[in-house]
N, CA, C and O atoms as CSV, one atom per row, in Angstrom:
chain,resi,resn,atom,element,x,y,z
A,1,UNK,N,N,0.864,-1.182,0.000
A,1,UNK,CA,C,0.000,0.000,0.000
A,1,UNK,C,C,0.897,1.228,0.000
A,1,UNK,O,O,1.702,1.468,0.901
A,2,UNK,N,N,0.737,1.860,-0.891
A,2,UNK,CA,C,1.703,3.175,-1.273
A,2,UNK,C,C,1.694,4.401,-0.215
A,2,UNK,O,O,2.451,5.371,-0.235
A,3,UNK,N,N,0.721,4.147,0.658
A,3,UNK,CA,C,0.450,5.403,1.577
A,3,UNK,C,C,0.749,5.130,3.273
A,3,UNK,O,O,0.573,5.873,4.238
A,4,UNK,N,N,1.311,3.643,3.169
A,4,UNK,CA,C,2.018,3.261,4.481
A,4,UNK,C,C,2.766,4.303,4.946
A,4,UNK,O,O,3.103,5.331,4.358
A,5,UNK,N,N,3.035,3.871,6.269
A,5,UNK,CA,C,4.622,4.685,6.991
A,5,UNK,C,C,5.700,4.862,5.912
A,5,UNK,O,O,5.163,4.944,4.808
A,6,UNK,N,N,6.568,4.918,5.874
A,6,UNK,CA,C,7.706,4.843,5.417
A,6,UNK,C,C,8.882,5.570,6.165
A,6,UNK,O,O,8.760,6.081,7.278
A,7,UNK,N,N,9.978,5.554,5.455
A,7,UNK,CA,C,11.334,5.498,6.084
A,7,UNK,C,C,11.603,7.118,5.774
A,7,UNK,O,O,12.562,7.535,6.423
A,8,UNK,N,N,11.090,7.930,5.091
A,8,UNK,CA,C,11.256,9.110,4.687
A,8,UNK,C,C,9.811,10.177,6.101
A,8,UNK,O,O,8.588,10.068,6.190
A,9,UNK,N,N,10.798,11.046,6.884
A,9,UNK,CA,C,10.540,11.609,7.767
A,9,UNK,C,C,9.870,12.774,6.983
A,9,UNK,O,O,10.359,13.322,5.996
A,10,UNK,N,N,8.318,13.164,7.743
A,10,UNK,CA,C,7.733,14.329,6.978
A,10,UNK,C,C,8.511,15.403,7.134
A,10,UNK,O,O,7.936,16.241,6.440
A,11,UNK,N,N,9.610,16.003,7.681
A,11,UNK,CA,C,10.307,16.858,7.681
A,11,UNK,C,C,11.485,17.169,6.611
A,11,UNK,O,O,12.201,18.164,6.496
A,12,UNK,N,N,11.419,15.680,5.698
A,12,UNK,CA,C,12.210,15.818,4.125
A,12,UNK,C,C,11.392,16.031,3.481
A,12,UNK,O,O,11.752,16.210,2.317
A,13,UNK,N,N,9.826,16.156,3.740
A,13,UNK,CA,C,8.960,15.965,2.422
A,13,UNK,C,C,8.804,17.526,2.216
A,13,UNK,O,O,9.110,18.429,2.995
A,14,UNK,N,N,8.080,17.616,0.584
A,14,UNK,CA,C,7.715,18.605,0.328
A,14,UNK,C,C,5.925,19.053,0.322
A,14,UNK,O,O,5.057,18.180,0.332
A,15,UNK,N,N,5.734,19.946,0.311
A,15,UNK,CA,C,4.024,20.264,0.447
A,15,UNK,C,C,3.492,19.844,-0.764
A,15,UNK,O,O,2.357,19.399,-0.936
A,16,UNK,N,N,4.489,20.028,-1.720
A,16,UNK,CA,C,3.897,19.702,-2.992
A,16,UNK,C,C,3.711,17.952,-2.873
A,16,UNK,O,O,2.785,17.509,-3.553
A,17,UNK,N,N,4.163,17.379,-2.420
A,17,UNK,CA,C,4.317,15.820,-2.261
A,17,UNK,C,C,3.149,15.789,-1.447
A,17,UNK,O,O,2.172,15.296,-2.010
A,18,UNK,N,N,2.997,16.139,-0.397
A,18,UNK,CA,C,1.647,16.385,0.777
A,18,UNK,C,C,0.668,16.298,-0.139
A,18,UNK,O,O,-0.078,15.318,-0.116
A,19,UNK,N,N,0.498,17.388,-1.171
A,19,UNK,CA,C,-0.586,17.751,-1.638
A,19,UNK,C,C,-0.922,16.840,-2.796
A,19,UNK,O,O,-2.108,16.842,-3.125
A,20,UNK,N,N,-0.100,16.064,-3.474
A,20,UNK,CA,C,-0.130,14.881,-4.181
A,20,UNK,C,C,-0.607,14.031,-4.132
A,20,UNK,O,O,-1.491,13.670,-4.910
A,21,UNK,N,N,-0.082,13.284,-2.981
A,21,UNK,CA,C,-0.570,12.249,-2.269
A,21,UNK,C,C,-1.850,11.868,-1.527
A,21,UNK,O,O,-2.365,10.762,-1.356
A,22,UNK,N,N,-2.338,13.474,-1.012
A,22,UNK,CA,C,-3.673,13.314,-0.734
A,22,UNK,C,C,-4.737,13.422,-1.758
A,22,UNK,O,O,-5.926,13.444,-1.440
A,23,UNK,N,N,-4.350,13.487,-2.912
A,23,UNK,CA,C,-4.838,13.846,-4.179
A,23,UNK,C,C,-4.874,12.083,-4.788
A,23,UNK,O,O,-5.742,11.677,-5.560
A,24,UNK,N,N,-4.274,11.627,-4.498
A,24,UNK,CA,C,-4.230,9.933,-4.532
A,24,UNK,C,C,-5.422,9.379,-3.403
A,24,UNK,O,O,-6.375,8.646,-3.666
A,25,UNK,N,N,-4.993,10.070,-1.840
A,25,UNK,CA,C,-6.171,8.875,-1.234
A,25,UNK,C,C,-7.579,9.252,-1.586
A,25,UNK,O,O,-8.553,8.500,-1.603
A,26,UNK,N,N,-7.525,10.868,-1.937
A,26,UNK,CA,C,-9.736,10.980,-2.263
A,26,UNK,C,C,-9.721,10.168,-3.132
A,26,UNK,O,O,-10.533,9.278,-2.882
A,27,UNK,N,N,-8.788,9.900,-4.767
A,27,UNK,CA,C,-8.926,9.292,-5.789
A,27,UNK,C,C,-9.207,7.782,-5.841
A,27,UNK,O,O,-10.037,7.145,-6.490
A,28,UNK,N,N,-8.016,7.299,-4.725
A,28,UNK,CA,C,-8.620,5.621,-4.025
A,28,UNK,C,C,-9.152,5.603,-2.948
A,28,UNK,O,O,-9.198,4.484,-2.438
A,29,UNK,N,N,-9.735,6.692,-2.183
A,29,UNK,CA,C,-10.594,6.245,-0.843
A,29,UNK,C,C,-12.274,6.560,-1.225
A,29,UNK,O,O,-13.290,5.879,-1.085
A,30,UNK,N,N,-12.006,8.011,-1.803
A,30,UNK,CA,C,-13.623,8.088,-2.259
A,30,UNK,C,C,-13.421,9.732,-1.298
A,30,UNK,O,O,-12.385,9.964,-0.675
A,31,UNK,N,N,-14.333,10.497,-1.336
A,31,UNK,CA,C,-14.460,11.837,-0.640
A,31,UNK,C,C,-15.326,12.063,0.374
A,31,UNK,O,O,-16.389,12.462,-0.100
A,32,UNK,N,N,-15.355,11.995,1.475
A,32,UNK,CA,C,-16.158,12.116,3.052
A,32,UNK,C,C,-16.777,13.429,2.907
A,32,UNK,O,O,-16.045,14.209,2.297
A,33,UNK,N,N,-17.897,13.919,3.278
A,33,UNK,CA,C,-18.496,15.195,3.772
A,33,UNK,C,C,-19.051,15.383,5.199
A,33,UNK,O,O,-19.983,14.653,5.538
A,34,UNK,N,N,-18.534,16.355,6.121
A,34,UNK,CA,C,-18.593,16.322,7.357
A,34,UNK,C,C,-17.975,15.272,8.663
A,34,UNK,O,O,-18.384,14.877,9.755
A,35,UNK,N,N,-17.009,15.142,7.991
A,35,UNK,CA,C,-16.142,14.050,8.981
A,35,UNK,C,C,-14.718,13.947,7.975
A,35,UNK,O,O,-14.613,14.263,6.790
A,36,UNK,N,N,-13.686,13.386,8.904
A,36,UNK,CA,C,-12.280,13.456,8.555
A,36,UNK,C,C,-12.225,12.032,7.726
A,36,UNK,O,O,-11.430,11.893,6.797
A,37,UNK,N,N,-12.972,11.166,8.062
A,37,UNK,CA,C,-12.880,9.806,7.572
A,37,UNK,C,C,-14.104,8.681,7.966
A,37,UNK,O,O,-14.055,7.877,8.897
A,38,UNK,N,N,-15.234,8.863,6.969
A,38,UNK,CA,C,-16.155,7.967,7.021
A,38,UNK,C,C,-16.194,6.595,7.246
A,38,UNK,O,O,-15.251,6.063,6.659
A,39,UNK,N,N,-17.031,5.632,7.972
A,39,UNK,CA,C,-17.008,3.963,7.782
A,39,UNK,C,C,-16.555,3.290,6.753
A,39,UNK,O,O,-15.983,2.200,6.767
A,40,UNK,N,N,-16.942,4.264,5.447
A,40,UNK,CA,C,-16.387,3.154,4.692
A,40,UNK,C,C,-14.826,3.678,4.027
A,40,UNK,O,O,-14.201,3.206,3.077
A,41,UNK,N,N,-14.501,4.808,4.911
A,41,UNK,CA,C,-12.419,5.253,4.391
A,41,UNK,C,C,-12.753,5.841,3.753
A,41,UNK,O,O,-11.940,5.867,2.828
A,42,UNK,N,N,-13.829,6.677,3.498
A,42,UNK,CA,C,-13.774,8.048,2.377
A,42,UNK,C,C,-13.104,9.110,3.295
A,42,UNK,O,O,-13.213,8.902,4.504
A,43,UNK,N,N,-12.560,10.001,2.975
A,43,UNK,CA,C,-11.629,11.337,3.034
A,43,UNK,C,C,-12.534,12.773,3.254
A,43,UNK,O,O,-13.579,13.007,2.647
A,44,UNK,N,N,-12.043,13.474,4.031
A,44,UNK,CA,C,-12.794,14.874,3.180
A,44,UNK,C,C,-11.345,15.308,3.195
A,44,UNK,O,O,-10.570,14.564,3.795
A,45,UNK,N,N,-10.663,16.850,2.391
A,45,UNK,CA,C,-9.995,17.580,2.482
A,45,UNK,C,C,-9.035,17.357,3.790
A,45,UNK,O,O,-8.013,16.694,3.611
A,46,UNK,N,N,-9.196,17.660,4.555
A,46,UNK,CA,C,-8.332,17.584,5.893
A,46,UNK,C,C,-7.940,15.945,5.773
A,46,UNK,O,O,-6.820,15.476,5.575
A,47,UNK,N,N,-9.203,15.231,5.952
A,47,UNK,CA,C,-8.526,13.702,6.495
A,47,UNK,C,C,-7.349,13.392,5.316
A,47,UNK,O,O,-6.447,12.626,5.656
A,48,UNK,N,N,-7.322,13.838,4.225
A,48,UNK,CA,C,-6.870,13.235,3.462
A,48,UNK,C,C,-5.089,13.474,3.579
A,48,UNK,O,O,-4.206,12.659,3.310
A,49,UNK,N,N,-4.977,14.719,4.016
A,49,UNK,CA,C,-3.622,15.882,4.485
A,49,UNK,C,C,-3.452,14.785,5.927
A,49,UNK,O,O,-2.739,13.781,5.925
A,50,UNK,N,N,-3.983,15.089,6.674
A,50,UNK,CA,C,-3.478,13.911,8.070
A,50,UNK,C,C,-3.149,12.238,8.043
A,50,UNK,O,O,-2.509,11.505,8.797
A,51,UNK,N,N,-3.891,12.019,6.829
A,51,UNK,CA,C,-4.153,10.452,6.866
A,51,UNK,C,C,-2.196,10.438,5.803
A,51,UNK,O,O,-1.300,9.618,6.006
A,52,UNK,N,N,-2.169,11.312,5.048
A,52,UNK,CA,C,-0.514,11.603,4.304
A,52,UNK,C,C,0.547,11.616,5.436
A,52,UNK,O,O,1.431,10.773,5.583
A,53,UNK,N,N,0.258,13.022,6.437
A,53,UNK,CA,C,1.051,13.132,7.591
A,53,UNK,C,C,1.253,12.630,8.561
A,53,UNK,O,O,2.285,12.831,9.202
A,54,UNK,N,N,0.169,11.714,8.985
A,54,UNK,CA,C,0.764,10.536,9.698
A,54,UNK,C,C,1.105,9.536,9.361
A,54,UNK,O,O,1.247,8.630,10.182
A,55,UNK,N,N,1.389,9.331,7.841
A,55,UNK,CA,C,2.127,8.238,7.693
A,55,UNK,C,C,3.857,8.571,7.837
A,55,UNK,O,O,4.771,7.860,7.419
A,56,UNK,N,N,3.940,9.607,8.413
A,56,UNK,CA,C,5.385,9.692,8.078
A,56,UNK,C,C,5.888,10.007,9.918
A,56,UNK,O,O,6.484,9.249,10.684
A,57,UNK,N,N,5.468,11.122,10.105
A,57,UNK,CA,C,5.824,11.016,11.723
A,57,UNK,C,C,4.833,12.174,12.751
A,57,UNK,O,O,3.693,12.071,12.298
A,58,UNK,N,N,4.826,12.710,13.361
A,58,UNK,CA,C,4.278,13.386,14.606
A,58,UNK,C,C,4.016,14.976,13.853
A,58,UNK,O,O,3.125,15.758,14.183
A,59,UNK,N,N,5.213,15.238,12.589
A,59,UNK,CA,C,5.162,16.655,12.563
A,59,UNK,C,C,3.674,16.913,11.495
A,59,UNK,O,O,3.646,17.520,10.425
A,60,UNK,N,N,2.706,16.337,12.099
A,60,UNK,CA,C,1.512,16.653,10.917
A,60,UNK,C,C,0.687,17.644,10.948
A,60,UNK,O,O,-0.356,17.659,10.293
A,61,UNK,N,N,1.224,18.947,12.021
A,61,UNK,CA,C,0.633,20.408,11.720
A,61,UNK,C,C,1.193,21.278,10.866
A,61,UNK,O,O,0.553,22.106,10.217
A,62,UNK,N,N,2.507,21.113,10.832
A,62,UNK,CA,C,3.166,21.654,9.765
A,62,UNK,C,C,2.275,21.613,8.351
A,62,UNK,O,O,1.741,22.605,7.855
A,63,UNK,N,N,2.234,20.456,7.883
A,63,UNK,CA,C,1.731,19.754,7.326
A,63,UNK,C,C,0.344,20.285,6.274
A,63,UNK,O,O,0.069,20.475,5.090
A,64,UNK,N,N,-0.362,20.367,7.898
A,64,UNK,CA,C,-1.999,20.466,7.809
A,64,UNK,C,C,-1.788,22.036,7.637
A,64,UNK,O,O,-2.544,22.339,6.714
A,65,UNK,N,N,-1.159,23.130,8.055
A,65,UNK,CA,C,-0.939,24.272,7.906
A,65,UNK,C,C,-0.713,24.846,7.058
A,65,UNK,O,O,-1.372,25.845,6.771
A,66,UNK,N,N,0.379,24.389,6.292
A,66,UNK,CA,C,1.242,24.798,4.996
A,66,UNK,C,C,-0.063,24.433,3.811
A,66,UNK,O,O,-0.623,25.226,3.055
A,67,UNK,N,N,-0.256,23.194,3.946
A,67,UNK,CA,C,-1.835,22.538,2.697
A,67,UNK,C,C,-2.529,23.334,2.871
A,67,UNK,O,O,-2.647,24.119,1.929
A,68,UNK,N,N,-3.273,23.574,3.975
A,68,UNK,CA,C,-4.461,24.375,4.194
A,68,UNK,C,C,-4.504,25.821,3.538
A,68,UNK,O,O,-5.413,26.153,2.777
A,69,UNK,N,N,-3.225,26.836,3.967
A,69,UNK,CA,C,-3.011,27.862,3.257
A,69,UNK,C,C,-2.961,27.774,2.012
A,69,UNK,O,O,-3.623,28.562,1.337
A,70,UNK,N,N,-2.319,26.985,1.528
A,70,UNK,CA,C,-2.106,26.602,0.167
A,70,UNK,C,C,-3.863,26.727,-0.920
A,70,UNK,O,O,-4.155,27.446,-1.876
A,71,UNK,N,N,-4.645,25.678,-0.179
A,71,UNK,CA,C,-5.420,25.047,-0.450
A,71,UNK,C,C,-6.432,27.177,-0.409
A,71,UNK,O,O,-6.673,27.854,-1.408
A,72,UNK,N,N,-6.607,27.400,0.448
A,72,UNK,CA,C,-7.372,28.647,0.597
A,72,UNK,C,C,-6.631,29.568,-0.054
A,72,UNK,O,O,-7.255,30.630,-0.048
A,73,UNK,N,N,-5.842,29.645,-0.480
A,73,UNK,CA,C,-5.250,30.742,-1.593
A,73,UNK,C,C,-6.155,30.391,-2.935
A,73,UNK,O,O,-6.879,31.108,-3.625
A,74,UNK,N,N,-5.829,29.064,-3.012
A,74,UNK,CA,C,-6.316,28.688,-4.556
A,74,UNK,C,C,-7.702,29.000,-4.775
A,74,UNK,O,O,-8.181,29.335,-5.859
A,75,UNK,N,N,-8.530,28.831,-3.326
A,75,UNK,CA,C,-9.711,28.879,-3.738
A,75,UNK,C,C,-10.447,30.002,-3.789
A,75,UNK,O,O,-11.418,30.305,-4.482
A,76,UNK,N,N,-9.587,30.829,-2.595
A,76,UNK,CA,C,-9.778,32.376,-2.475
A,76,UNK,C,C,-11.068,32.313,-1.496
A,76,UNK,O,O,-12.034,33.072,-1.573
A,77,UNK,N,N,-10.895,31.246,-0.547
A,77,UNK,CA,C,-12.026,30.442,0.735
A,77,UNK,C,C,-11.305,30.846,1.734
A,77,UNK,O,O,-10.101,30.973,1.510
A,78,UNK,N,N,-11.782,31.141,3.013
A,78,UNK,CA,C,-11.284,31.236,4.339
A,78,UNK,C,C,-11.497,29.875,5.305
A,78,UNK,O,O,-10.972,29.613,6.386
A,79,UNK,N,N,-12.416,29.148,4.549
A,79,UNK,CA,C,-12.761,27.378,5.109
A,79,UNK,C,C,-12.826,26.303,4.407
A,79,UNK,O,O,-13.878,25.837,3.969
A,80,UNK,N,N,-11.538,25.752,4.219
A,80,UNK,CA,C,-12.116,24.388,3.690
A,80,UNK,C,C,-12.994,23.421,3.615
A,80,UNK,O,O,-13.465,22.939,2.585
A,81,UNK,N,N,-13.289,23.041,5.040
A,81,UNK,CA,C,-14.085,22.197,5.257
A,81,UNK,C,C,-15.821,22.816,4.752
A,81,UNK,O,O,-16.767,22.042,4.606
A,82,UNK,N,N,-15.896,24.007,4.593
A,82,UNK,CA,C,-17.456,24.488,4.239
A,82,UNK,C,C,-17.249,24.284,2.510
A,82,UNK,O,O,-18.144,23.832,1.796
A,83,UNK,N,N,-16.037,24.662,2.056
A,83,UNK,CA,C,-16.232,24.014,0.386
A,83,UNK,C,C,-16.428,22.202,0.489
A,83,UNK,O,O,-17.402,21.522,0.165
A,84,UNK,N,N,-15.276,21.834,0.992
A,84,UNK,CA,C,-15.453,20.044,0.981
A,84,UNK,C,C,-16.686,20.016,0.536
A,84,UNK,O,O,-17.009,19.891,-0.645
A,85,UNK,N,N,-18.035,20.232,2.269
A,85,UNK,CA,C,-18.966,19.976,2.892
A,85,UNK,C,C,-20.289,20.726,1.449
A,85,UNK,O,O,-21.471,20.386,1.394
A,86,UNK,N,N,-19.824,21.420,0.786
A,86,UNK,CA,C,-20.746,21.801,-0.136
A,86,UNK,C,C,-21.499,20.611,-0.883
A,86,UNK,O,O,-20.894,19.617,-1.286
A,87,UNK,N,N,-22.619,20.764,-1.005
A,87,UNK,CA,C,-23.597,19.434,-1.643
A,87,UNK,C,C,-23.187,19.240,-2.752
A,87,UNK,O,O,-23.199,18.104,-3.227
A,88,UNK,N,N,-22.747,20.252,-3.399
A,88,UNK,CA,C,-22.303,20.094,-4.674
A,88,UNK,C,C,-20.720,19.400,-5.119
A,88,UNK,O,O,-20.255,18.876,-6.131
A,89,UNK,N,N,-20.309,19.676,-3.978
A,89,UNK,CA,C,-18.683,19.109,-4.306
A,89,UNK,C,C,-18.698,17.678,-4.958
A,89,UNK,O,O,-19.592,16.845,-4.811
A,90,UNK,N,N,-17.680,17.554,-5.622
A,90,UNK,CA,C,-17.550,16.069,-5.951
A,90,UNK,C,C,-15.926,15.605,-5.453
A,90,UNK,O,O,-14.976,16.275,-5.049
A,91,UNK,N,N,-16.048,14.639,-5.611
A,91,UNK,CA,C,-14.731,13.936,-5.671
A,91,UNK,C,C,-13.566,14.349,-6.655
A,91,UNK,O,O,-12.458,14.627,-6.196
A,92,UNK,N,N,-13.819,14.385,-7.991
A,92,UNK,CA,C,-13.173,14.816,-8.784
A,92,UNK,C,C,-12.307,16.029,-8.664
A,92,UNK,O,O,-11.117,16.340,-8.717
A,93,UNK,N,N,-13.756,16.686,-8.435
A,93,UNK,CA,C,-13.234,18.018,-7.615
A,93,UNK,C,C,-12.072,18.421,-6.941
A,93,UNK,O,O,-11.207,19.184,-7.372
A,94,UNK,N,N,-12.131,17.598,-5.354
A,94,UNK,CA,C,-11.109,17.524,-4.625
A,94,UNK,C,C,-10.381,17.193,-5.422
A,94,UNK,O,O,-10.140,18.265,-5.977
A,95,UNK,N,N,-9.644,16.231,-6.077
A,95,UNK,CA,C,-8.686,15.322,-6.629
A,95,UNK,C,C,-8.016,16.667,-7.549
A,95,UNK,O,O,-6.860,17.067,-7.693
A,96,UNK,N,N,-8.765,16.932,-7.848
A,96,UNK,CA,C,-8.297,18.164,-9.321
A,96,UNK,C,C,-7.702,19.669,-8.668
A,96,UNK,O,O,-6.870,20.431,-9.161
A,97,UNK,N,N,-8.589,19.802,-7.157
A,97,UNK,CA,C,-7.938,20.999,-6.766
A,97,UNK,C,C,-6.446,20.464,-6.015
A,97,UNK,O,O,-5.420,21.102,-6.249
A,98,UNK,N,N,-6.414,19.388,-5.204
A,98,UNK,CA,C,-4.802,19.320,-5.138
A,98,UNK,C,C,-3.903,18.953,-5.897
A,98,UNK,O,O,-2.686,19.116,-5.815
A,99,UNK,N,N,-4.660,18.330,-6.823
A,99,UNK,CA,C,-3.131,18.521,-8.343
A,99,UNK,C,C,-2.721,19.623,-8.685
A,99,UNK,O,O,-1.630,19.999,-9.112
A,100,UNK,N,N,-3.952,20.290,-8.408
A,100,UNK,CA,C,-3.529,22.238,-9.579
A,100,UNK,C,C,-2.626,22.861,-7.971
A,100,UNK,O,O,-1.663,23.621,-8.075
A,101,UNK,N,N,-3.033,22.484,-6.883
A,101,UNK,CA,C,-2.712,23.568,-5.916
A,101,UNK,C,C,-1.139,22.780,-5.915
A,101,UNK,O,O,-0.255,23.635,-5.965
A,102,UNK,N,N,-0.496,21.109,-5.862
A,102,UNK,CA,C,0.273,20.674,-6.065
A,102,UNK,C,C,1.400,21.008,-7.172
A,102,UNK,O,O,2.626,20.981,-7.072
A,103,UNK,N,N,0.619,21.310,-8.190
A,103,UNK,CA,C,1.558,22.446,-9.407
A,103,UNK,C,C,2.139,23.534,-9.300
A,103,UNK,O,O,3.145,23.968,-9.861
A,104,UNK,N,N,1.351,24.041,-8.426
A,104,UNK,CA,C,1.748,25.339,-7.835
A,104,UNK,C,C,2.896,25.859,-6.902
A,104,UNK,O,O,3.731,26.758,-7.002
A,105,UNK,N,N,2.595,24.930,-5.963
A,105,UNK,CA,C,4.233,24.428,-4.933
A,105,UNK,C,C,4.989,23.917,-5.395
A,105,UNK,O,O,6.156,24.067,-5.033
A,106,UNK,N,N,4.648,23.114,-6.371
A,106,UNK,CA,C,6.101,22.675,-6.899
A,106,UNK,C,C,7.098,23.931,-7.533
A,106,UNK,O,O,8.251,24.198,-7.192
A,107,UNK,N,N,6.292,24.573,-8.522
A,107,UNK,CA,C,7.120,25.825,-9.278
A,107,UNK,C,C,7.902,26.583,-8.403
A,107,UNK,O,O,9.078,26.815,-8.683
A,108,UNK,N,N,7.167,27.172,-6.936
A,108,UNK,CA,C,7.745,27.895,-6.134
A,108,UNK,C,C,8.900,26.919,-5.109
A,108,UNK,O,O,9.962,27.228,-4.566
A,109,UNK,N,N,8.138,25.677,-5.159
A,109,UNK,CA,C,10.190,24.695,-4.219
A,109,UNK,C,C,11.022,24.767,-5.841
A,109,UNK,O,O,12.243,24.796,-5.689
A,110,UNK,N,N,10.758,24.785,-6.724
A,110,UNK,CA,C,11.669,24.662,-7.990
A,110,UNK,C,C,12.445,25.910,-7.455
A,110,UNK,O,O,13.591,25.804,-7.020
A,111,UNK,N,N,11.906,26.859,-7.496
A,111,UNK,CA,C,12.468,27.953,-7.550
A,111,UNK,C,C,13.302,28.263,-6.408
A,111,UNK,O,O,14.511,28.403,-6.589
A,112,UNK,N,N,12.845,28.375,-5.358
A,112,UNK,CA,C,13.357,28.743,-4.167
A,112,UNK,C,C,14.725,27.222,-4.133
A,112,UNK,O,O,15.685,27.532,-3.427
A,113,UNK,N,N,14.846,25.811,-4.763
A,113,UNK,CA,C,15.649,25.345,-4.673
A,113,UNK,C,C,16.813,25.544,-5.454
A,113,UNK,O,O,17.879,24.970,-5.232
A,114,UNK,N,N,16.563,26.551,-6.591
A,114,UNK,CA,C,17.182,27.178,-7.494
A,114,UNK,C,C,18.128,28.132,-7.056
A,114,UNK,O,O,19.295,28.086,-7.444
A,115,UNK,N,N,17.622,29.177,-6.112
A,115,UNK,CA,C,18.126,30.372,-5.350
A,115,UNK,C,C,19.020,29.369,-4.487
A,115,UNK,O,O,20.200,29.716,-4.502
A,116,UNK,N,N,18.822,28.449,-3.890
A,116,UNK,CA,C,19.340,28.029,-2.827
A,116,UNK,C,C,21.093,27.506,-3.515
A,116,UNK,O,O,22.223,27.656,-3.051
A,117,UNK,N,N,20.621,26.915,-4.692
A,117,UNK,CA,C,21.738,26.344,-4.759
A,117,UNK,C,C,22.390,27.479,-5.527
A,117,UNK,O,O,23.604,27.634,-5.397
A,118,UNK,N,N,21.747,28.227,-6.256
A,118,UNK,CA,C,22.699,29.504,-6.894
A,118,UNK,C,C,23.522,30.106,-5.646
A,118,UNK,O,O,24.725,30.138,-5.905
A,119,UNK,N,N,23.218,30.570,-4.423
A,119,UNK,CA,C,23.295,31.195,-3.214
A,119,UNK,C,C,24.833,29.756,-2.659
A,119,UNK,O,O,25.983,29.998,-2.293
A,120,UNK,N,N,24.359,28.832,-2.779
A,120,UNK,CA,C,25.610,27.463,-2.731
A,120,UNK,C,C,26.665,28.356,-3.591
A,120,UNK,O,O,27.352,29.251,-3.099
A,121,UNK,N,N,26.676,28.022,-4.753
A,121,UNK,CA,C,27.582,28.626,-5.893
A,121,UNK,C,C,28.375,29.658,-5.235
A,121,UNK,O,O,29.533,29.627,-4.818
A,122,UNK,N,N,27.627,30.441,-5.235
A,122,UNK,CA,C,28.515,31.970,-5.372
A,122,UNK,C,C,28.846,31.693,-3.463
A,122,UNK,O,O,29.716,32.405,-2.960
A,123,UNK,N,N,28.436,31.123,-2.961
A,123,UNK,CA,C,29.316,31.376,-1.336
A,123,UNK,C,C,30.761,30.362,-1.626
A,123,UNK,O,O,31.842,30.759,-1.190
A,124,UNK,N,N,30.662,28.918,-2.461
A,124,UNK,CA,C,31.704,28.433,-2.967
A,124,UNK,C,C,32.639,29.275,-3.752
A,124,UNK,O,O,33.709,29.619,-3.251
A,125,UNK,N,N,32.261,29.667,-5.087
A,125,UNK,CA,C,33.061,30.469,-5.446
A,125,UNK,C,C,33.738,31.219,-4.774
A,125,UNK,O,O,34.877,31.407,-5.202
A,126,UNK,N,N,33.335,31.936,-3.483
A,126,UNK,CA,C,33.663,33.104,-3.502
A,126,UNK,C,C,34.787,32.670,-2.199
A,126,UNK,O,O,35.673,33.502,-2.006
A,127,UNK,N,N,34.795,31.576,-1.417
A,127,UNK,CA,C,36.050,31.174,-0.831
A,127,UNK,C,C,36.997,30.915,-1.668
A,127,UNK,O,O,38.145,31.263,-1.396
A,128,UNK,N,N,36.656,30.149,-3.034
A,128,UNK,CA,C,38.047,29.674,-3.700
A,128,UNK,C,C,38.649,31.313,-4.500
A,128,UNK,O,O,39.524,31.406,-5.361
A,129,UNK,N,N,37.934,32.325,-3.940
A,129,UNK,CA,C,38.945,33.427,-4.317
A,129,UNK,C,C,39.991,33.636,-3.107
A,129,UNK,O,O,40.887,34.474,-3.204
């Protein structure tokens, strides 16, 4: 099962990976409304971010924090759980808003890992002067 524990500590992961992955369990669990995780393992929004973050270790506010903002930027919502919980929501739905919000973090860790290592460079360079 791809969404076990594993050996990789949520403190290496990225949000964009967070936001991926929970984009996998609505897709194989199904989508919950008004609860974190229904009888039969459906998801809403949140469960799906915790049910990711605890597979890895304890740090799952980080986690739930970083998604959440993420997640309310995109939608331009101050509550997730009242979009989830909308009658109208679907599954798809969910699935489709953390891929696009997942696209999104990725460009900005691209980037900011870009600076980082340019910022590497030039502090190397600049000893071997």
């Amino acid at each position: 099962h791809s969404f076990e524990k594993r050996s990789k500590r949520s403190t290496d992961m990225k949000t964009s990976e967070v936001l991926r992955q929970s984009a996998g369990i609505v897709q194989m669990f199904g989508l919950a409304k008004h609860t974190l995780e229904d009888s039969s393992g459906r998801v809403c929004i949140l469960g799906a971010i915790l049910k990711v973050s605890n597979g890895y270790d304890s740090d799952n506010e980080r986690w739930i924090y970083k998604s959440h903002a993420v997640l309310c930027e995109l939608l331009q919502v101050a509550n997730i759980p009242n979009w989830n919980n909308a009658p109208e929501r679907t599954q798809q739905e969910v699935v489709d808003l953390f891929n696009r919000a997942a696209d999104i973090v990725e460009i900005e860790e691209w980037t900011n890992e870009a600076k980082t290592d340019q910022d590497l460079l030039q502090n190397q360079l600049a000893a071997c002067e």
